[in-house]
C-alpha positions in Angstrom: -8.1 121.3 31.2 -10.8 118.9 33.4 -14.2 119.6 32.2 -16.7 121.0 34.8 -19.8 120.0 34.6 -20.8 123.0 36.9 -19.1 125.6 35.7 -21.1 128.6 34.5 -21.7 128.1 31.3 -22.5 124.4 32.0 -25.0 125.4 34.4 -26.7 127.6 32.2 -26.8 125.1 29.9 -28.4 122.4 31.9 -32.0 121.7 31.6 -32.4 120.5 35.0 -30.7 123.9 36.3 -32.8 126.0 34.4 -36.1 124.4 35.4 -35.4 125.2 38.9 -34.7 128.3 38.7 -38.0 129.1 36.8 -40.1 126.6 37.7 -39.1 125.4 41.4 -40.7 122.8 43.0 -39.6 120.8 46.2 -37.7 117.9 44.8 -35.5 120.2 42.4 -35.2 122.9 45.4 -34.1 119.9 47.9 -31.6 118.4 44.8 -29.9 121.7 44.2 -30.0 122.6 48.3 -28.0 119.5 48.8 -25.6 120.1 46.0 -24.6 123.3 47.7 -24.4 121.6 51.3 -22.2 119.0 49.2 -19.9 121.3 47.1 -19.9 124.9 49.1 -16.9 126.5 46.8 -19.7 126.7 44.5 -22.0 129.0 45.6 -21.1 132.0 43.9 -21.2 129.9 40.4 -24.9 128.9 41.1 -26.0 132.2 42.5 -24.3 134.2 39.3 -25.6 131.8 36.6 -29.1 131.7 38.6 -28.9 135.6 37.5 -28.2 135.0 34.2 -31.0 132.5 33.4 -33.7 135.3 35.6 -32.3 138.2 33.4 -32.4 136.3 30.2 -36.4 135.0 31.0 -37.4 138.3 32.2 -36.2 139.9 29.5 -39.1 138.0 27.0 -41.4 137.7 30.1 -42.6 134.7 29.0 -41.3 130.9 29.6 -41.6 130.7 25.4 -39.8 133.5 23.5 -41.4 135.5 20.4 -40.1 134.6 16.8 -38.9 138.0 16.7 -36.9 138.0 19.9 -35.6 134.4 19.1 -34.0 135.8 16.0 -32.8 138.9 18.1 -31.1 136.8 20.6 -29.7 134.8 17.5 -28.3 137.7 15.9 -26.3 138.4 18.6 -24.9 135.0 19.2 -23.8 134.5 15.4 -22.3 138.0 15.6 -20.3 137.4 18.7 -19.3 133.7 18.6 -16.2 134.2 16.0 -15.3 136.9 18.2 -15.3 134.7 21.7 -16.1 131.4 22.0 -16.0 129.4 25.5 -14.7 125.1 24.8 -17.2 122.9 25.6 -17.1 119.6 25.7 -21.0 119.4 24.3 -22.3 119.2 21.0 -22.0 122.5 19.2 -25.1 124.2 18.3 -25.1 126.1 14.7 -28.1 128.0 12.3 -28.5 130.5 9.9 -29.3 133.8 9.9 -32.8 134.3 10.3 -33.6 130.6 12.2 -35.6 130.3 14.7 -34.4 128.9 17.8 -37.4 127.5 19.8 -38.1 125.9 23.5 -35.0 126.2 25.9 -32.2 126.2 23.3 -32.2 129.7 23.0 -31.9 130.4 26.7 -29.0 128.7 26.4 -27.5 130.2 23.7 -28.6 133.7 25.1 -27.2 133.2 27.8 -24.0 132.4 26.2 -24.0 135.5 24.3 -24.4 137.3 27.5 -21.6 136.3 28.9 -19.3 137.0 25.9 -20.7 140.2 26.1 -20.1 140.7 29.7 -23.0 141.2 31.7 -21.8 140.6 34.7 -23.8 140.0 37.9 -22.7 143.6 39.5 -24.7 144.9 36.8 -27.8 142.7 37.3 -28.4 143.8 40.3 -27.7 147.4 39.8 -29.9 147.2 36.9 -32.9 145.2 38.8 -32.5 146.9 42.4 -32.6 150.2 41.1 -35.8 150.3 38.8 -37.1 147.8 41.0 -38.1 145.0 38.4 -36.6 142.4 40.5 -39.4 142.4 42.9 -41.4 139.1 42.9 -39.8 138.3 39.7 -40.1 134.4 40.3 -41.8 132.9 37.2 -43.7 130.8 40.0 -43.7 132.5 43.6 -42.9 129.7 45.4 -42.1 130.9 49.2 -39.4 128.9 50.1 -37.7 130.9 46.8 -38.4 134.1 49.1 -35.8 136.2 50.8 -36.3 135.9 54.7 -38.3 133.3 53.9 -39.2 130.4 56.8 -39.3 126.6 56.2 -40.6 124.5 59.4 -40.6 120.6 58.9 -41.5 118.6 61.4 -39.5 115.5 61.9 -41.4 114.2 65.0 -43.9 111.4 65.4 -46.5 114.2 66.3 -48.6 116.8 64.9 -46.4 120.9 65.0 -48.5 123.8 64.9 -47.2 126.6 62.9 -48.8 129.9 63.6 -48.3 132.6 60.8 -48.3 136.5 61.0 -51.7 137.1 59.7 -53.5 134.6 63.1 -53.7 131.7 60.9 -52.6 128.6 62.0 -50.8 125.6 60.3 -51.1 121.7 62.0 -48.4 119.9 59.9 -48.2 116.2 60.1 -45.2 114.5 60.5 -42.8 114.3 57.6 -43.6 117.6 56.6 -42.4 121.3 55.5 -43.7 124.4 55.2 -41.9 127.4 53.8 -43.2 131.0 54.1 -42.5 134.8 54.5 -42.9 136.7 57.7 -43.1 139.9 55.7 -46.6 141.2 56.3 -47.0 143.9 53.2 -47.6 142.9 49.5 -51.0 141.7 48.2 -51.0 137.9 49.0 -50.1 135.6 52.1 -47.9 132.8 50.5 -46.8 129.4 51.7 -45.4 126.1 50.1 -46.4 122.5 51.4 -44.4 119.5 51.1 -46.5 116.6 53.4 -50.2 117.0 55.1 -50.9 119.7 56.3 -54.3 121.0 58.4 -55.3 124.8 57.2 -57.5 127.5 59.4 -56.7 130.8 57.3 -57.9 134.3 58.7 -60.8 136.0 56.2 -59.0 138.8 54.2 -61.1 138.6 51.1 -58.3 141.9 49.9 -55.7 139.4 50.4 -55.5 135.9 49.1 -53.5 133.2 50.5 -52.1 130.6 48.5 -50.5 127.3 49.3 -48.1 126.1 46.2 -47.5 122.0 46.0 -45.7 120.3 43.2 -47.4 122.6 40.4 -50.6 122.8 41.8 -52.0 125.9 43.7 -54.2 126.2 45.9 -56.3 129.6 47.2 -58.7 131.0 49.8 -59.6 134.4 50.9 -60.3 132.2 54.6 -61.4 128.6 55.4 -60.6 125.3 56.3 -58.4 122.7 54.5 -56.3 119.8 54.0 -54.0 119.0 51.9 -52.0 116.4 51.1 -48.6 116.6 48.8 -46.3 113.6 49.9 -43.3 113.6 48.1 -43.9 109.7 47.0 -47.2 110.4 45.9 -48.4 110.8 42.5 -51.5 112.9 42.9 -52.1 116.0 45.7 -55.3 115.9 47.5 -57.3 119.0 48.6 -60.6 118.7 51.0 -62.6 121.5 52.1 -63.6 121.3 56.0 -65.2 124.9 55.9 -66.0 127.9 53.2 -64.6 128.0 49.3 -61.4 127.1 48.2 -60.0 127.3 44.3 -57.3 125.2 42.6 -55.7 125.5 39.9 -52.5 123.8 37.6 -49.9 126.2 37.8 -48.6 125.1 34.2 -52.1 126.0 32.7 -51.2 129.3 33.1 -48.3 131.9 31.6 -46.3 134.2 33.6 -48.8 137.2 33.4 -51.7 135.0 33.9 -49.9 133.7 37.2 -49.5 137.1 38.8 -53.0 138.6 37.8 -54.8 135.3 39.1 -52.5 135.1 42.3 -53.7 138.6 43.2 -57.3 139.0 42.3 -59.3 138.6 45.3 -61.9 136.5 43.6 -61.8 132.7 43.5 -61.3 131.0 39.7 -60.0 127.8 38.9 -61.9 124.7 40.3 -64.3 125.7 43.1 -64.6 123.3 46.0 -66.7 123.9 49.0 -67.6 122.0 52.3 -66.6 118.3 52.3 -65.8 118.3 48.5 -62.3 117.2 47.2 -60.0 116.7 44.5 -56.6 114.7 43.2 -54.1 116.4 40.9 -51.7 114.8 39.1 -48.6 115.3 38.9 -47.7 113.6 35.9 -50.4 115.1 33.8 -51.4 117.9 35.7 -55.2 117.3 35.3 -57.7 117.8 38.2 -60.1 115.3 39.0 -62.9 115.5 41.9 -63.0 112.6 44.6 -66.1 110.6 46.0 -63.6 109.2 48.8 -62.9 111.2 51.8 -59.1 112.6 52.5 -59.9 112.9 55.9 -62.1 110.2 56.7 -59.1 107.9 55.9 -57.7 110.0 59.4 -60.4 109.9 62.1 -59.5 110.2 65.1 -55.2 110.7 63.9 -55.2 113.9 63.0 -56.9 117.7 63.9 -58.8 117.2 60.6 -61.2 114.8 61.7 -62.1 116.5 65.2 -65.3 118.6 65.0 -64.4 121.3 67.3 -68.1 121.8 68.8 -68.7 121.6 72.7 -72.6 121.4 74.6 -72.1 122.2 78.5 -68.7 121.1 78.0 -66.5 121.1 80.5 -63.6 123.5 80.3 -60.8 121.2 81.0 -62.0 118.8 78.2 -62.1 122.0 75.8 -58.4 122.7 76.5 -57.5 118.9 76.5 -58.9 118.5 72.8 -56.9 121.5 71.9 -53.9 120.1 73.1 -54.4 117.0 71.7 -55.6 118.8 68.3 -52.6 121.2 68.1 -49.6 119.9 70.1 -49.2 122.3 71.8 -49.2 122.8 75.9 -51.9 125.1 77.7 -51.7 126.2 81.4 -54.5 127.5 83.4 -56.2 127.3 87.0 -58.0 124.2 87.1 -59.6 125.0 90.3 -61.0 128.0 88.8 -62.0 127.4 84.7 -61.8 123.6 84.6 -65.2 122.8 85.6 -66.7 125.9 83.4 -69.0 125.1 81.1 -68.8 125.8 77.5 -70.8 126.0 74.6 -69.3 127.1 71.3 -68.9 125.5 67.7 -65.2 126.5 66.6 -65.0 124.7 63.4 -62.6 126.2 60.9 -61.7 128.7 63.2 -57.8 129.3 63.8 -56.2 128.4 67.0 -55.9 131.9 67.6 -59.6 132.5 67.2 -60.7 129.6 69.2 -58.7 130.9 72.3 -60.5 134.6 72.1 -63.6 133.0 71.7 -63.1 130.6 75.0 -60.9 133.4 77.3 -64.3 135.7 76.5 -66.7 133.1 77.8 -64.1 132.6 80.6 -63.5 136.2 81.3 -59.8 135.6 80.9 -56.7 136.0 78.5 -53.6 134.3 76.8 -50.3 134.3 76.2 -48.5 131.7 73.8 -44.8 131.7 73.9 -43.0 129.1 72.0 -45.5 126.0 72.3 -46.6 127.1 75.4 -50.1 128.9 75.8 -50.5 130.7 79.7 -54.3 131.3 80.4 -54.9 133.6 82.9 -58.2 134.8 84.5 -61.5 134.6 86.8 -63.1 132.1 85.0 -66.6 131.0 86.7 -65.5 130.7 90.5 
């Protein structure tokens, strides 16, 4: 018989496989993704063993087993492998009663055990849908992981302006994604960043929002941000424009640690505030604060570097910067607001914001549709 290299077991086997199903990050999600686009017919062997490997973790809650439940899972393996035993075309794997089986290797044999015991994936999710333990069960709640969830990249020369469900906005430079959930309920707003990216989040200090790059996370309760996560890059970058923002490695920290920090409306981690930054690395995962400027290395190419503050300025000029800031196209009466004057200081204020704030000087109101914002009004003729 022609080994398979993806077959079930195999995958559940594979280091690489395992990783991204615990521990995704963008280059393993895009690997995996394009495995799939490559070799459909195999979907239903990567979604099945996926269920295996979640089962088997959750079932220590932990990345690391106990002593105790690696000689459990042993027990069952040496019990069951004379009865059943799968060909491989690996190494075989042997200990005595009583050994512990540390790191990975006993996911794998676990899993193996499962298998020749029949836990099938009908019964996984029967088991996990009806007490309801499957819910947010990713070891790292990366969005993109997310049922329904969204990814937006922007393969244009030009800035795209993502607006999300809770009024904050998004500017994402070219090159880059963004992956995220539409669903309003649960106790965090959650996104994942691959690129530079330009953040103005709405203040829910009862609701955190996090943004998730390559093992490094990054929260606010609502302020102004960039970040920068290239997929060439070794380090991510994270300035503060306006208010408090906390990073933190997401390897520092254990599954239960994770969820507890992720929802705990108070900021931890390494606290940053206006115009301070930092690098994370990726190969080390330490966190280092910057004397240089990430968005002084942009003035004038990005919405980063534009102050947002108008003296007696006209209000066509207002709604030109805007445009130019967002990408995005505004209509109104020039004959009636474009010689308005305006006086406001909008700085970390969502796009969203910084319309209610000019329509209510203007006496008038907006609509956006697609990438289209329709201003309607007296304005000060």
């Amino acid at each position: 018989m022609k080994h398979d290299p993806y077959s079930l077991t195999e995958l559940i086997r594979n280091d690489d496989f395992i990783a991204w199903v615990t521990n995704p990050d963008v280059d393993s999600d895009s690997r995996w993704r394009l495995f799939l686009e490559n070799y459909p017919e195999k979907k239903k062997t990567v979604e099945a063993a996926r269920e295996y490997v979640i089962l088997l973790a959750k079932d220590t809650g932990r990345d690391m087993p106990s002593d105790k439940q690696s000689n459990r899972m042993w027990r069952v393996v040496e019990s069951q492998m004379h009865a059943a035993r799968e060909p491989s075309s690996g190494s075989t794997e042997s200990s005595s009663e009583g050994k512990v089986v540390v790191g990975w290797r006993w996911l794998r044999v676990a899993a193996s055990a499962a298998l020749i015991l029949g836990i099938g994936s009908a019964s996984y999710w029967f088991y996990y849908q009806k007490t309801g333990r499957g819910e947010g069960s990713a070891v790292v709640p990366y969005a993109s992981s997310k049922t329904g969830a969204i990814q937006k990249q922007n393969n244009s020369d030009k800035p795209m302006m993502i607006l999300l469900t809770d009024g904050s906005s998004v500017v994402l430079q070219p090159g880059g994604t963004l992956s995220y959930s539409e669903n309003a309920g649960g106790k965090r707003r959650e996104v994942t960043l691959t690129g530079r990216a330009f953040f103005e989040i709405i203040k829910n200090k009862e609701k955190p929002f996090l943004v998730y790059s390559y093992g490094l996370a990054t929260k606010v309760l609502g302020t102004s941000f960039v970040i920068e996560a290239e997929k060439e890059s070794k380090e991510i970058k994270v300035e503060v424009k306006t208010g408090t923002v906390s990073v933190f490695a997401i390897g520092d920290l254990d599954k239960e640690q994770r969820e507890s920090e992720y929802d705990k409306p108070e900021l931890k981690g390494v606290l940053l505030r206006n115009d301070q930054k930092i690098a994370f690395s990726r190969e080390n995962g330490k966190i280092v604060k910057l004397q240089t400027s990430v968005i002084e290395r942009h003035i004038g190419s990005d919405i980063s570097s534009i102050p947002f503050v108008f003296d007696e300025t006209p209000a066509s000029e207002v709604f030109l910067t805007l445009q130019n800031a967002y990408n995005i196209e505004i209509i109104y009466d020039k004959s009636r607001m474009g010689d308005c004057p305006l006086n406001a200081t909008l700085v970390g204020q969502p796009f969203i914001e910084k319309l209610e704030v000019i329509c209510n000087a203007l006496d008038a109101r907006f609509d956006i549709t697609d990438n289209r914002v329709t201003i309607s009004g007296r304005g000060c003729k």
